[in-house]
DOKOL-256492 format. One line per 2 residues: number of its first residue (from 1); their letters; for each residue y, x, z of N, C-alpha, C, O, CB. Coordinates in nm, 2 decimals, padded with zeros to 4 digits. Glycine has a CB too. Layout:
DOKOL-256492
NUM> a> Y,X,Z,Y,X,Z,Y,X,Z,Y,X,Z,Y,X,Z  ...
end
This chain:
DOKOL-256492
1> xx> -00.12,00.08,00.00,00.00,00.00,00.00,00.12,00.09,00.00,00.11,00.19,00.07,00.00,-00.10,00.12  00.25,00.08,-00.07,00.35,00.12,-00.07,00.43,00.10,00.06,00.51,00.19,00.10,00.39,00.08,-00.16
3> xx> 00.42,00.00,00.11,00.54,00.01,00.20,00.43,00.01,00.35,00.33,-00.05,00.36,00.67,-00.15,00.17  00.48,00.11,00.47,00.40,00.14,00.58,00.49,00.07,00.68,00.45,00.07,00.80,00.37,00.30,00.60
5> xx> 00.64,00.00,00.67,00.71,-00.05,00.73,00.75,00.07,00.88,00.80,00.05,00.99,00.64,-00.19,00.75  00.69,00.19,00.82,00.74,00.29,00.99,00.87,00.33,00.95,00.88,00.43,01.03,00.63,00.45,01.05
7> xx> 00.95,00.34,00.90,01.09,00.35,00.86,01.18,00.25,00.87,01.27,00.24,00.79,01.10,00.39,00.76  01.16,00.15,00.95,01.18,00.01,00.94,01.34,00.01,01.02,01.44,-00.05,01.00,01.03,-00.09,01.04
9> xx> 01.31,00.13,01.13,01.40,00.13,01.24,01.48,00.25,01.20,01.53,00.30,01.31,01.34,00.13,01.39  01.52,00.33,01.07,01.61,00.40,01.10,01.54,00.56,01.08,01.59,00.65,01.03,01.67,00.36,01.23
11> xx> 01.39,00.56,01.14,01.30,00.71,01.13,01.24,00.76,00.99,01.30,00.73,00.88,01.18,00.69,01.23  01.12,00.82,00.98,01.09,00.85,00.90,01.02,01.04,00.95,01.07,01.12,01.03,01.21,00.82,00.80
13> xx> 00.84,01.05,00.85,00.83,01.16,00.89,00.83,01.23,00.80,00.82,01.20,00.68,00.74,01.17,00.96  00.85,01.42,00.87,00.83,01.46,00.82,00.69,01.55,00.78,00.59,01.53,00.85,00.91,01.46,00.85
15> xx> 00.69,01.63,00.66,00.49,01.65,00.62,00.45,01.71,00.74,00.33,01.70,00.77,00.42,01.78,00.45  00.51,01.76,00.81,00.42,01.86,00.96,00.41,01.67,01.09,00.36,01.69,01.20,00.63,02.07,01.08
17> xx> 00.44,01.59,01.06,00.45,01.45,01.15,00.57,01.40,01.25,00.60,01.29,01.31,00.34,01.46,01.26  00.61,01.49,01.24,00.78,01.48,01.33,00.80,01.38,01.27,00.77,01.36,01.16,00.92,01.60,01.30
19> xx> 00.88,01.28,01.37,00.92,01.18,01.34,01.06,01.16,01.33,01.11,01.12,01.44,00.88,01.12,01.40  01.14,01.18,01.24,01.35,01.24,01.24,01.40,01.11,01.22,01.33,01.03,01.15,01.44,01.38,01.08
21> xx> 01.52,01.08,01.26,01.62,00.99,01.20,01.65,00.98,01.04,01.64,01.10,00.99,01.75,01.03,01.26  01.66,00.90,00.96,01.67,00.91,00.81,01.80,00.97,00.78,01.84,00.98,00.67,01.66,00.75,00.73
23> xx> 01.91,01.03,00.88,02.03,01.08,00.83,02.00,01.25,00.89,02.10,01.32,00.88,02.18,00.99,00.90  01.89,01.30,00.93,01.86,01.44,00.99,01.90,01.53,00.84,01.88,01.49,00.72,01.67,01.46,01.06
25> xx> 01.95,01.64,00.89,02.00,01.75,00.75,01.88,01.71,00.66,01.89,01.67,00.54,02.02,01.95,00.78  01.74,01.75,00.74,01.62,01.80,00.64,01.62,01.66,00.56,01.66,01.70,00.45,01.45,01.86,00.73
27> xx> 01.60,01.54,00.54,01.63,01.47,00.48,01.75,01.42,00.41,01.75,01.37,00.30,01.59,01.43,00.53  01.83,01.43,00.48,01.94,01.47,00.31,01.95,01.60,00.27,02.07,01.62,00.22,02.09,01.45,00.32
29> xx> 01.89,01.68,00.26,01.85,01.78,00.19,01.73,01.73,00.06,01.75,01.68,-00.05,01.80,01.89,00.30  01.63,01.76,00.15,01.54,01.67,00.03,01.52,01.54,-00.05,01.44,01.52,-00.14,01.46,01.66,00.07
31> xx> 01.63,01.45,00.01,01.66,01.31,-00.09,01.74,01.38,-00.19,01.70,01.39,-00.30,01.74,01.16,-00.02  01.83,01.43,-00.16,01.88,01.53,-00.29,01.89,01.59,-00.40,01.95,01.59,-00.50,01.90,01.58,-00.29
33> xx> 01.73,01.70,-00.31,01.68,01.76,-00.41,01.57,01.65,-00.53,01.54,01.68,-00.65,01.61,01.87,-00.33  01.54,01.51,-00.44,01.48,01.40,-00.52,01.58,01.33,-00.64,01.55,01.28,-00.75,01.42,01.29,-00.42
35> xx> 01.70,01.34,-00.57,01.78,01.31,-00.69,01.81,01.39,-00.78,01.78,01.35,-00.90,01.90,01.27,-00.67  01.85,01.52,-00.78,01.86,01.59,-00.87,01.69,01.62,-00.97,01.70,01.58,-01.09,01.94,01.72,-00.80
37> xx> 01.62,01.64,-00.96,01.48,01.61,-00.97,01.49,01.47,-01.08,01.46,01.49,-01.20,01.41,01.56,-00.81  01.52,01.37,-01.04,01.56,01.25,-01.12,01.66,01.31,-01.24,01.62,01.35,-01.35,01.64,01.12,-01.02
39> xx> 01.78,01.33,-01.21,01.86,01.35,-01.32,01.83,01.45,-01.45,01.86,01.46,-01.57,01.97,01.39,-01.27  01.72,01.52,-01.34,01.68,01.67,-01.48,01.53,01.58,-01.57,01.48,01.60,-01.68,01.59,01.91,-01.35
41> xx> 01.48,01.46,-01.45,01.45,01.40,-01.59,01.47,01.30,-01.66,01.40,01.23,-01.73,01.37,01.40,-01.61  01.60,01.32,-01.63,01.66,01.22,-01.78,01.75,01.32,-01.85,01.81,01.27,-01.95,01.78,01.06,-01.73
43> xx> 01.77,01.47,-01.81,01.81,01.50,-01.93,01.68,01.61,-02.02,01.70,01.70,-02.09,01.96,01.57,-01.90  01.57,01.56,-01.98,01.46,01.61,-02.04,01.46,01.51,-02.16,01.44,01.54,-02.28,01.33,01.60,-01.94
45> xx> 01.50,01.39,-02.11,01.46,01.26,-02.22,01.56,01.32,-02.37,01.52,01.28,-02.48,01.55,01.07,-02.14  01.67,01.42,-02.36,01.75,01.43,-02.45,01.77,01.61,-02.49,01.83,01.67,-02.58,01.88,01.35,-02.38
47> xx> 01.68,01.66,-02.40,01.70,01.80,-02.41,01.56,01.87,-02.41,01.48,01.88,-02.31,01.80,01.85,-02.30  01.54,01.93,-02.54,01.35,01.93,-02.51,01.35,02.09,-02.46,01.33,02.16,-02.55,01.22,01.89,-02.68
49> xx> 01.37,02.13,-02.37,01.42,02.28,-02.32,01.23,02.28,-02.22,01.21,02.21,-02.12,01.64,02.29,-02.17  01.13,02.36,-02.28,01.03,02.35,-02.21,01.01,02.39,-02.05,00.93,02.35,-01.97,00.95,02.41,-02.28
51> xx> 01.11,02.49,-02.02,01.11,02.51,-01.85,01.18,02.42,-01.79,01.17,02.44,-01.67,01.18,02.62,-01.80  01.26,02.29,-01.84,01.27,02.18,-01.71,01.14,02.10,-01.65,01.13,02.07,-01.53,01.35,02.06,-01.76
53> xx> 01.07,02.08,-01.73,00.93,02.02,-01.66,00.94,02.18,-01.52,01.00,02.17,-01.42,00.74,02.01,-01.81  00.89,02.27,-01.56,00.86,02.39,-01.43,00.94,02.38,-01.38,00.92,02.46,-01.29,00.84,02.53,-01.45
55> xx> 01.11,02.31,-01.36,01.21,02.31,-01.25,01.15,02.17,-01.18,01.14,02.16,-01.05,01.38,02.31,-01.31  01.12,02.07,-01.25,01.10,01.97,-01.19,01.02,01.97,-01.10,01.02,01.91,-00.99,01.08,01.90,-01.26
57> xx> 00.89,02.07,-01.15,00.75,02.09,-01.07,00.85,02.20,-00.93,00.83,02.14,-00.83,00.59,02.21,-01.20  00.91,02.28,-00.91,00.96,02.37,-00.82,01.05,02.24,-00.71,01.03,02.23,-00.59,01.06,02.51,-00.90
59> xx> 01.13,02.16,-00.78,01.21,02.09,-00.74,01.09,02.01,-00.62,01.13,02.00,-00.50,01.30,02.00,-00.86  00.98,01.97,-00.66,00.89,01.89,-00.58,00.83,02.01,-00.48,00.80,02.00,-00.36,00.77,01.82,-00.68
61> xx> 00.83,02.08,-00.51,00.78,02.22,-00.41,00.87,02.22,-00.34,00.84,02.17,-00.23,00.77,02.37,-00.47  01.03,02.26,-00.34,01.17,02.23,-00.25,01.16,02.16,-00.18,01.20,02.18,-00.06,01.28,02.19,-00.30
63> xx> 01.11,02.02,-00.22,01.14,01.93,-00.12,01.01,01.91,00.00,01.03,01.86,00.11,01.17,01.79,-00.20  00.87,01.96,-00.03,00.77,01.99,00.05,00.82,02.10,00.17,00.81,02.07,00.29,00.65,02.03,-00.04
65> xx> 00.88,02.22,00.12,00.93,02.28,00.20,01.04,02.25,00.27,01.05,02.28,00.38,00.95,02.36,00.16  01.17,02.15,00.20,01.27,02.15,00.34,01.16,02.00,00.42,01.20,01.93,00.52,01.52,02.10,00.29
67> xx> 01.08,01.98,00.36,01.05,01.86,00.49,00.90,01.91,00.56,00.81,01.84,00.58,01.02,01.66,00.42  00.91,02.07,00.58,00.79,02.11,00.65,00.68,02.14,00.64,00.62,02.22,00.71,00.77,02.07,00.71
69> xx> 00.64,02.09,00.54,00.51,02.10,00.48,00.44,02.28,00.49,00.48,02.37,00.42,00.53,02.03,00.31  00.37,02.29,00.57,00.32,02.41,00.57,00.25,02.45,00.45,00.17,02.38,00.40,00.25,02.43,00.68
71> xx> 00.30,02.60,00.39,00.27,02.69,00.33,00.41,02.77,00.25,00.52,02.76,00.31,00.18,02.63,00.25  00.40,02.84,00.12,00.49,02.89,00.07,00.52,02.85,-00.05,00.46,02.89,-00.15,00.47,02.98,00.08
73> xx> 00.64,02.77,-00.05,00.66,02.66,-00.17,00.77,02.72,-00.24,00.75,02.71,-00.36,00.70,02.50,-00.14  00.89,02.79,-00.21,00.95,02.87,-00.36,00.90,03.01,-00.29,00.85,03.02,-00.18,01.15,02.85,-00.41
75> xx> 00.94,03.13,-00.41,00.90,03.23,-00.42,01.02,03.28,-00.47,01.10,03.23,-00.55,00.79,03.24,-00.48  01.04,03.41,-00.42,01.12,03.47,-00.52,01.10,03.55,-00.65,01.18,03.63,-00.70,01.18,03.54,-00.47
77> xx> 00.95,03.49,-00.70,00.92,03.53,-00.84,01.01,03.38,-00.90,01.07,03.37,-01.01,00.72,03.56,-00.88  00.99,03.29,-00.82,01.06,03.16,-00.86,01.24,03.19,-00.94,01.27,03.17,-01.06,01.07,03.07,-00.68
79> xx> 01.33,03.26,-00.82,01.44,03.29,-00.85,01.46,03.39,-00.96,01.56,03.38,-01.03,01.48,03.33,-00.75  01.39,03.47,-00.98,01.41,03.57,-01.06,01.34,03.51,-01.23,01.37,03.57,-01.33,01.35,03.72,-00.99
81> xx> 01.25,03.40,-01.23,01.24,03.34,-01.37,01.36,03.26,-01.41,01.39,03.24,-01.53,01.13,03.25,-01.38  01.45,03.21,-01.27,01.53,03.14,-01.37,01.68,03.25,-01.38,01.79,03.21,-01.42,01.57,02.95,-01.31
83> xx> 01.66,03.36,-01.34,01.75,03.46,-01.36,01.74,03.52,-01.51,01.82,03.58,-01.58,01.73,03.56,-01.24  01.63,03.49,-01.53,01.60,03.56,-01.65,01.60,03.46,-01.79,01.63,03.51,-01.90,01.44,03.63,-01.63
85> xx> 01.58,03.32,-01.76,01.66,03.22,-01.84,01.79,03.23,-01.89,01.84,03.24,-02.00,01.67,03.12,-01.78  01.85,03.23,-01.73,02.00,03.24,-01.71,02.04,03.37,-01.86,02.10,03.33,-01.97,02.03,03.31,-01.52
87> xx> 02.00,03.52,-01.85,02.05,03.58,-01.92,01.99,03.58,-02.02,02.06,03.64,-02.10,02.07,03.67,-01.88  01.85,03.52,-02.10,01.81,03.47,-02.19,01.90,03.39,-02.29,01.92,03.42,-02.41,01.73,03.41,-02.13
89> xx> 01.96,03.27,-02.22,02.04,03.19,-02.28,02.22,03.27,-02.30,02.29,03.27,-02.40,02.02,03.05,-02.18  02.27,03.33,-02.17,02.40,03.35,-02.21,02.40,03.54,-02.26,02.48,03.62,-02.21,02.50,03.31,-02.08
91> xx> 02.30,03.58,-02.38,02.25,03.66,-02.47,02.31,03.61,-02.59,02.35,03.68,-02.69,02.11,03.67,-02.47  02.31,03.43,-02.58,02.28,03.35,-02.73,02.43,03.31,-02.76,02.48,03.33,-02.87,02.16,03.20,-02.72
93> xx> 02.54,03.23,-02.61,02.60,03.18,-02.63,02.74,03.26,-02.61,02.74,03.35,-02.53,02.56,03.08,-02.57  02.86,03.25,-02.68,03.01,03.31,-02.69,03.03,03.35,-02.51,02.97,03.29,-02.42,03.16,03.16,-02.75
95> xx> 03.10,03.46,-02.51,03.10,03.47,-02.43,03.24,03.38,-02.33,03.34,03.40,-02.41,03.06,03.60,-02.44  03.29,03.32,-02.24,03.32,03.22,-02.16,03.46,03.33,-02.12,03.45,03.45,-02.09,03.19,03.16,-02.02
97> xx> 03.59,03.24,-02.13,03.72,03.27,-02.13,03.80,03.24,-02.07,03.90,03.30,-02.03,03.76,03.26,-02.19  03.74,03.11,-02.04,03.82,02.99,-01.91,03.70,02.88,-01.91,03.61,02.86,-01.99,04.01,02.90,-01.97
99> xx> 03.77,02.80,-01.74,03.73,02.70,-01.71,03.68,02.57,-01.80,03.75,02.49,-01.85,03.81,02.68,-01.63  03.58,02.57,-01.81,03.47,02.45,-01.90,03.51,02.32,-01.79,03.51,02.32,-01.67,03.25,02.50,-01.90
101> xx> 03.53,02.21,-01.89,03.52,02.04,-01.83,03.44,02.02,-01.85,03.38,02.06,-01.95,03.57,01.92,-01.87  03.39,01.97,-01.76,03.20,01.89,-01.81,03.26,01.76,-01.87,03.30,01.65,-01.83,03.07,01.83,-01.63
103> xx> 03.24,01.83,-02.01,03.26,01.69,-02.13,03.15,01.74,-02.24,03.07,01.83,-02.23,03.44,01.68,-02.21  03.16,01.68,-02.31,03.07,01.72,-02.46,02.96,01.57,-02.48,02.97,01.46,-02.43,02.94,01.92,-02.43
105> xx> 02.85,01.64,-02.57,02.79,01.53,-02.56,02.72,01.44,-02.45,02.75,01.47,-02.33,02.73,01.55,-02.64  02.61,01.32,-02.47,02.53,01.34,-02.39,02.41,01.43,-02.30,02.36,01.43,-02.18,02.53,01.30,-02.42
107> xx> 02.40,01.47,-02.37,02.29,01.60,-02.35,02.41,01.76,-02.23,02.38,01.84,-02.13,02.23,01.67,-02.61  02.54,01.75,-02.30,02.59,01.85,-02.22,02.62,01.76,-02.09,02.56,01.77,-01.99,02.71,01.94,-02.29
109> xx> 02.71,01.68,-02.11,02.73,01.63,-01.94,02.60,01.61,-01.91,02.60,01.68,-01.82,02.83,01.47,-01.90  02.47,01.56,-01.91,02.37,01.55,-01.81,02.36,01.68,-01.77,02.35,01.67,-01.65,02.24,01.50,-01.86
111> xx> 02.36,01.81,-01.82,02.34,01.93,-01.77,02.45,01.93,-01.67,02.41,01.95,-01.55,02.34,02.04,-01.88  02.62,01.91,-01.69,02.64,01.90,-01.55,02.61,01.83,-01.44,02.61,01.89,-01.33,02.71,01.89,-01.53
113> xx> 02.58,01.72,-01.45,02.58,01.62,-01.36,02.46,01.69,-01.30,02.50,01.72,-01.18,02.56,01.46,-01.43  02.31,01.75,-01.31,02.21,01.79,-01.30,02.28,01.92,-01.23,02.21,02.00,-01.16,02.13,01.79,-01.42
115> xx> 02.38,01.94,-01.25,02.45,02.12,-01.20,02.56,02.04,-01.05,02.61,02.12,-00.97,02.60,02.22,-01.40  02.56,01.96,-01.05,02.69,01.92,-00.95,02.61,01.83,-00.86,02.69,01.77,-00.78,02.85,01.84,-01.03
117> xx> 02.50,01.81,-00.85,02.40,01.74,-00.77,02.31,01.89,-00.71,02.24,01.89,-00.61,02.30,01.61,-00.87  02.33,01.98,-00.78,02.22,02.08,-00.71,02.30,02.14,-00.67,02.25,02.22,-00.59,02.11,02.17,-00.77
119> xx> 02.46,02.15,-00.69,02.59,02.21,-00.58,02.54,02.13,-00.43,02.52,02.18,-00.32,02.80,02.14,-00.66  02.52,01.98,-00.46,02.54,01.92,-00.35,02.42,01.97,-00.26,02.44,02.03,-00.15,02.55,01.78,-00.37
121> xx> 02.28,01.95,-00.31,02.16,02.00,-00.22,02.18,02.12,-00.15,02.12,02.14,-00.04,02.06,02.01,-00.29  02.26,02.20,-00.22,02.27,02.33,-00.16,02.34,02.31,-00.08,02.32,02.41,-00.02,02.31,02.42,-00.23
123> xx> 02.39,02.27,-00.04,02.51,02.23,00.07,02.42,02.15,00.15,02.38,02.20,00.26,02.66,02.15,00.02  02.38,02.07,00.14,02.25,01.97,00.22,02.18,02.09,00.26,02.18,02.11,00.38,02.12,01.85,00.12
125> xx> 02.12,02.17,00.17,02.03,02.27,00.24,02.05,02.39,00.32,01.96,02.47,00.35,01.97,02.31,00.15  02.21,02.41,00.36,02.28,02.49,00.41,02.22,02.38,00.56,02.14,02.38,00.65,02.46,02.52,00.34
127> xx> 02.35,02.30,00.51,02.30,02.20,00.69,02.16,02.19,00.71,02.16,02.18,00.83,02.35,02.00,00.71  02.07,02.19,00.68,01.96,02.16,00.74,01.89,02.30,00.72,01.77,02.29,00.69,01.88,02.03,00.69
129> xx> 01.93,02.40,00.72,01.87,02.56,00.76,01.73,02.61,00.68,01.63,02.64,00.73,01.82,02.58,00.95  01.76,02.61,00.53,01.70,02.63,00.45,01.65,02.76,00.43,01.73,02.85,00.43,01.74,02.59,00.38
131> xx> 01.54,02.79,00.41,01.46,02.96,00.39,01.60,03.02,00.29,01.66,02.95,00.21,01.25,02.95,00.28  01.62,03.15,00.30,01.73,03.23,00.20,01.64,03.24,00.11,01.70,03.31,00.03,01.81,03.39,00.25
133> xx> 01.52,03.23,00.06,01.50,03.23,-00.12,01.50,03.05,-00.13,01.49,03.01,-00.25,01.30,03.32,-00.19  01.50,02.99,-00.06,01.52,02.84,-00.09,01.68,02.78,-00.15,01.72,02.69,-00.21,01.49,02.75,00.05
135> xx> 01.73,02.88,-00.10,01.91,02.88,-00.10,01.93,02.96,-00.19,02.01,02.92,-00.28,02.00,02.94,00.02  01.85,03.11,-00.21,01.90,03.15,-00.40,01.83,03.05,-00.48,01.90,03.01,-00.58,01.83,03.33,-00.48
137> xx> 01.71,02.99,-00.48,01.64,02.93,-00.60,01.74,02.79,-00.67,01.73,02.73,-00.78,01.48,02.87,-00.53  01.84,02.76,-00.55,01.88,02.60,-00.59,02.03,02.72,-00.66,02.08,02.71,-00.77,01.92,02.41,-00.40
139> xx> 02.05,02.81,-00.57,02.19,02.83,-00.63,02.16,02.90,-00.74,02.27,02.94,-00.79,02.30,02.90,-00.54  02.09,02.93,-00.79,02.05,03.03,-00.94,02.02,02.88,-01.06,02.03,02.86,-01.18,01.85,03.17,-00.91
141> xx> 01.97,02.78,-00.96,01.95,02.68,-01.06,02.03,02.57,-01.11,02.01,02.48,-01.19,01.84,02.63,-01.03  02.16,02.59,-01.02,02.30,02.55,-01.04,02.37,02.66,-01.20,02.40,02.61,-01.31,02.37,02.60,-00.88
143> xx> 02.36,02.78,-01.15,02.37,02.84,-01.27,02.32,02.83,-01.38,02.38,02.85,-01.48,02.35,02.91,-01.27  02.18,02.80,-01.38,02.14,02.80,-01.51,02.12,02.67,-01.55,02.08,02.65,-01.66,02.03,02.86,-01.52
145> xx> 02.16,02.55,-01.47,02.21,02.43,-01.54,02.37,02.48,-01.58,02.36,02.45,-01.70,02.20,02.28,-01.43  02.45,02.51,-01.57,02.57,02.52,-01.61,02.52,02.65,-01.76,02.55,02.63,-01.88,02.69,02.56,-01.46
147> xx> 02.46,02.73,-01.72,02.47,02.78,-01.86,02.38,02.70,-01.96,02.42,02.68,-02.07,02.44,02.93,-01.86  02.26,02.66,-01.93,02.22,02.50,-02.01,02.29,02.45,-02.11,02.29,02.47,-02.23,02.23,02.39,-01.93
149> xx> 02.36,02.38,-02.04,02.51,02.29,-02.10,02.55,02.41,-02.20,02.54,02.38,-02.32,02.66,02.24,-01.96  02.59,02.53,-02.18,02.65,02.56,-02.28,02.57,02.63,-02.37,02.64,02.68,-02.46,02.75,02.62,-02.25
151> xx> 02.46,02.64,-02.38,02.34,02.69,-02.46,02.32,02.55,-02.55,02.31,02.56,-02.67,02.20,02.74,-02.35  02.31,02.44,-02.51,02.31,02.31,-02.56,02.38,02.26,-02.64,02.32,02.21,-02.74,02.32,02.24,-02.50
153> xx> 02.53,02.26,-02.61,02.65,02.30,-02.70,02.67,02.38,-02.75,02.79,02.37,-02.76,02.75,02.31,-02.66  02.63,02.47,-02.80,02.60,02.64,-02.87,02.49,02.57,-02.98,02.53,02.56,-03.10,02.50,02.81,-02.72
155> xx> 02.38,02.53,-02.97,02.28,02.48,-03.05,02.36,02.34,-03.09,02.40,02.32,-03.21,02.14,02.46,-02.96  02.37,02.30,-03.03,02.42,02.14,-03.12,02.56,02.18,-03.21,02.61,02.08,-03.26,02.46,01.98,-03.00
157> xx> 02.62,02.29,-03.23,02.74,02.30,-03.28,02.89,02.27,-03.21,02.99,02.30,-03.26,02.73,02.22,-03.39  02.87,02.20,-03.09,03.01,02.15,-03.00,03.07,02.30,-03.02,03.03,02.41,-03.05,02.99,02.09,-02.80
159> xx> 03.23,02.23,-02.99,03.26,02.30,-02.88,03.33,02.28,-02.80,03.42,02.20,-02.82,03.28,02.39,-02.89  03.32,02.35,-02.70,03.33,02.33,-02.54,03.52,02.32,-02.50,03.62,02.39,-02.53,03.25,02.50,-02.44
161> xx> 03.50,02.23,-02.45,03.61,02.16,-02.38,03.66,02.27,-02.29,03.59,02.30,-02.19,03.56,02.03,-02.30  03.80,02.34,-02.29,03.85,02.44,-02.16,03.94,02.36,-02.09,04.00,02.27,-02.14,03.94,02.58,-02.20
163> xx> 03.95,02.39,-01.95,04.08,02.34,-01.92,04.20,02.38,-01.94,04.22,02.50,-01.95,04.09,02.33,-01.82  04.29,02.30,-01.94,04.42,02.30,-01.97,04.50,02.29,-01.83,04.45,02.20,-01.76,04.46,02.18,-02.08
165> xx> 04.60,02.35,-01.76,04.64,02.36,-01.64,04.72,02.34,-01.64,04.78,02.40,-01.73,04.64,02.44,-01.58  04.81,02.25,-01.58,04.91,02.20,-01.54,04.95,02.02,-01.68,05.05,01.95,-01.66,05.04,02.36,-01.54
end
């Protein structure tokens, strides 16, 4: 059955059985990382880039780890594949002069939106005292959603929106 009605009152466990309040860091940390998780796949639906499925699969690992689950769920072989995306892709694309709007097509704003939701987890995962390769993996994967977008826009022909100041 889907629904166990034990969250009825406000709680909720975590994978080790602790029983926390539904507003405890480690749970908005990991509803977070479930949303962003969501958004990378809907921009899967529009962006056929074969390592988002393997973020998505890590992103479910993330969230086993900030809610306890014993064992070793990112790695820092983890961080350093998407380091190596990262300079993979900005190899390909102009090199960056000024401040980018998250505008362009569909396919580029989902890459922000996917980039400004894993700003937020990171910050969720700061408050709720996340392992330091759990904290490079989201913040490297902030990066390499932002360079995404512009690898995306680089392939589809855009181009990228700068800001204008004042």
């Amino acid at each position: 059955m889907i629904y166990t009605k034990t969250g009825d009152k406000g709680e909720t466990s975590l994978a080790n059985g602790q029983r926390v309040s539904k507003t405890d860091a480690r749970i908005e940390a990991y509803g977070t990382v479930d949303e962003l998780n969501s958004w990378v796949g809907a921009l899967r639906v529009l962006v056929s880039e074969p390592q988002l499925e393997w973020v998505q699969n890590k992103l479910f690992n993330l969230g086993a780890e900030l809610s306890e689950a014993p064992g070793e769920w990112i790695k820092a072989a983890d961080v350093q594949q998407v380091e190596q995306w990262i300079d993979a892709m900005q190899s390909v694309v102009p090199k960056q002069h000024a401040f980018l709007l998250p505008a362009g097509s569909e396919a580029v704003t989902r890459c922000h939106v996917c980039r400004t939701v894993c700003r937020r987890a990171e910050r969720r995962m700061i408050e709720a005292q996340a392992s330091e390769t759990a904290l490079q993996f989201v913040n490297r994967l902030s990066d390499y959603l932002f360079v995404l977008s512009r690898y995306v826009a680089f392939r589809q022909g855009e181009s990228e929106e700068e800001w204008k100041k004042g």
